[in-house]
SEVEX-885408 format. One record per residue (C-alpha): residue number from 1; x, y, z. Coordinates in pm, whole numbers. Example, Ala and Ser with C-alpha at 12.3 -4.5 7.8 and 13.67 -1.06 7.14 Angstrom:
2
<rec nr="1" xx="1230" yy="-450" zz="780"/>
<rec nr="2" xx="1367" yy="-106" zz="714"/>
This chain:
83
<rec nr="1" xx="-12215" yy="-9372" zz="-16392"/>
<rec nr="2" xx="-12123" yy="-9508" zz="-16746"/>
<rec nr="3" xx="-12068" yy="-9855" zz="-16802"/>
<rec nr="4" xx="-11702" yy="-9947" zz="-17015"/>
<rec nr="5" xx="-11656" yy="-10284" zz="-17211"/>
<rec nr="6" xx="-11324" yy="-10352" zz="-17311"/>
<rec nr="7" xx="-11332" yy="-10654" zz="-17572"/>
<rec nr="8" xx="-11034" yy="-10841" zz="-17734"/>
<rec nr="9" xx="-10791" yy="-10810" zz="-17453"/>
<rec nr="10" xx="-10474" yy="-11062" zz="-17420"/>
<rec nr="11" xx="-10491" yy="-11353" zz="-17185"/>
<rec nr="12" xx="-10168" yy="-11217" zz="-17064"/>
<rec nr="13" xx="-10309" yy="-10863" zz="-16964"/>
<rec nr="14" xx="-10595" yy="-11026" zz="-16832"/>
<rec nr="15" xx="-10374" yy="-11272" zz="-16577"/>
<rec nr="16" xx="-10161" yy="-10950" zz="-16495"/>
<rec nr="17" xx="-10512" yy="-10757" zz="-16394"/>
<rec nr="18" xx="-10579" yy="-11027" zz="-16211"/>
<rec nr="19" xx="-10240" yy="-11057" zz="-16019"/>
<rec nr="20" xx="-10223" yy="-10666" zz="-15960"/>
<rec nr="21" xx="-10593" yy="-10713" zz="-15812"/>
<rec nr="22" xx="-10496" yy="-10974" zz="-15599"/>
<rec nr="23" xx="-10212" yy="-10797" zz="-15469"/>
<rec nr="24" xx="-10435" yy="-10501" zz="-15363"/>
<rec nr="25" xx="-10689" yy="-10649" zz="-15201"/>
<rec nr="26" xx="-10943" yy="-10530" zz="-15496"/>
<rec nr="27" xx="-11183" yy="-10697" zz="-15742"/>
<rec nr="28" xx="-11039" yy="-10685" zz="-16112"/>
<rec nr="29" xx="-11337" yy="-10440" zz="-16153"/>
<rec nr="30" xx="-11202" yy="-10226" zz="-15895"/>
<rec nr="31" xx="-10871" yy="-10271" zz="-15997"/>
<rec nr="32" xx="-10906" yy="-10119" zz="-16367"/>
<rec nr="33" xx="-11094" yy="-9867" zz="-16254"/>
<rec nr="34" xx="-10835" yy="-9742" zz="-16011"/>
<rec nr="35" xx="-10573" yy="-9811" zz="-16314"/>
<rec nr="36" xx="-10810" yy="-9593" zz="-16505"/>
<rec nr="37" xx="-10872" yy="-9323" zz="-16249"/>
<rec nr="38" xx="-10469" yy="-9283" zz="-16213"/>
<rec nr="39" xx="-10385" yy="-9289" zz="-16561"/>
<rec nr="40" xx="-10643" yy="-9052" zz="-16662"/>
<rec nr="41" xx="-10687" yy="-8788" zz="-16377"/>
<rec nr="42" xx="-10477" yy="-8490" zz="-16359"/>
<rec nr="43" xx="-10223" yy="-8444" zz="-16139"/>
<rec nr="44" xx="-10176" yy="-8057" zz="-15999"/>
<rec nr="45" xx="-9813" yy="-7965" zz="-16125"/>
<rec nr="46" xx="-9517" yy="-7884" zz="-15944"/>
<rec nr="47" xx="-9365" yy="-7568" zz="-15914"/>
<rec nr="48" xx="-9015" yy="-7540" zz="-15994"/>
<rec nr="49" xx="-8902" yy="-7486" zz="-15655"/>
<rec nr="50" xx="-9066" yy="-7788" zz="-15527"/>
<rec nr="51" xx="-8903" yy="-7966" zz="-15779"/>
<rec nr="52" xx="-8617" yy="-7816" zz="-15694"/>
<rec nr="53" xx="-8634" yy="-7844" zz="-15314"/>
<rec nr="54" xx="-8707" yy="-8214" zz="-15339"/>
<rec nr="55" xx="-8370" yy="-8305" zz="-15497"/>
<rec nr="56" xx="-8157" yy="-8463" zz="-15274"/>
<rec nr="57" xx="-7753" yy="-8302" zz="-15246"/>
<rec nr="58" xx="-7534" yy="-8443" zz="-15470"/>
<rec nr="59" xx="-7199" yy="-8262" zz="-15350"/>
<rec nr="60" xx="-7075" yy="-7924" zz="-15257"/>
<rec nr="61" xx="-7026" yy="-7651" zz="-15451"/>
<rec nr="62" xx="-6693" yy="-7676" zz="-15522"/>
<rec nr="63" xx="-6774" yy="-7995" zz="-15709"/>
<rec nr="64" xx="-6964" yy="-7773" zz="-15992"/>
<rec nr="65" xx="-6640" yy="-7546" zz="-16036"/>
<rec nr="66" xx="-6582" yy="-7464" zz="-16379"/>
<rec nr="67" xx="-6281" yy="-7602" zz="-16506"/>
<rec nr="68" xx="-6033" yy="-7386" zz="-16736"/>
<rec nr="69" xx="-6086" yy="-7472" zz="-17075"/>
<rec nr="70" xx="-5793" yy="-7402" zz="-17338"/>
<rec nr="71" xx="-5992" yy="-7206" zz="-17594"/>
<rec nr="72" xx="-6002" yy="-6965" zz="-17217"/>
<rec nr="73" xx="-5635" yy="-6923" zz="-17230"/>
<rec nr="74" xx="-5720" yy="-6779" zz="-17637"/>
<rec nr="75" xx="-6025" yy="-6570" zz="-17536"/>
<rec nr="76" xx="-5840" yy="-6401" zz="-17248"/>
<rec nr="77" xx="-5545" yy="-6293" zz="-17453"/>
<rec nr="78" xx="-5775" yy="-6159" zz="-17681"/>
<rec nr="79" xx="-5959" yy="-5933" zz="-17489"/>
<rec nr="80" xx="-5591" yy="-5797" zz="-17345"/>
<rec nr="81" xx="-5529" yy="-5455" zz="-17451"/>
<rec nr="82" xx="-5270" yy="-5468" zz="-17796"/>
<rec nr="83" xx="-4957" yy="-5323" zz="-17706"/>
C-alpha cells in the first residue's frame, strides 16, 4: 500500500480529526483513511424507481390537482368552433 503525507494542515482541522476519531473509536490514521475511502469510492447509483420508491407520501392526489388558470378560460374559447 502507498504511503500519503499531508503537510500544512490547520490546527483546527487537525483538532476536528482528532475529535471525529475519538468519537469512532479509531486512530486519527484510521480515521482519514476511512474519510478518504468514503469521499473517494464510488457509490453504485440509484435507479430512478428506487429513488422514487424511497420518497415518503406527501398527500393524496387530489392535493396535486391542477388549478384553473385564467389564460384557460382564453385558450378554451379559442379552440371553440367560430360561429
Amino acid at each position: 500500500m502507498a504511503e500519503l503525507v499531508v503537510r500544512d494542515v490547520d490546527d483546527a482541522i487537525v483538532r476536528a480529526l482528532r475529535r471525529r476519531a475519538d468519537i469512532h473509536g479509531r486512530s486519527e490514521e484510521a480515521e482519514h483513511r476511512a474519510m478518504l475511502a468514503c469521499a473517494l469510492q464510488a457509490r453504485p447509483c440509484s435507479s430512478l424507481a428506487e429513488l422514487l420508491s424511497a420518497m415518503p407520501p406527501v398527500g393524496r392526489d387530489g392535493d396535486f390537482e391542477r388549478l384553473p388558470q385564467p389564460s384557460d378560460a382564453f385558450e378554451s374559447a379559442a379552440e371553440a368552433p367560430c360561429t
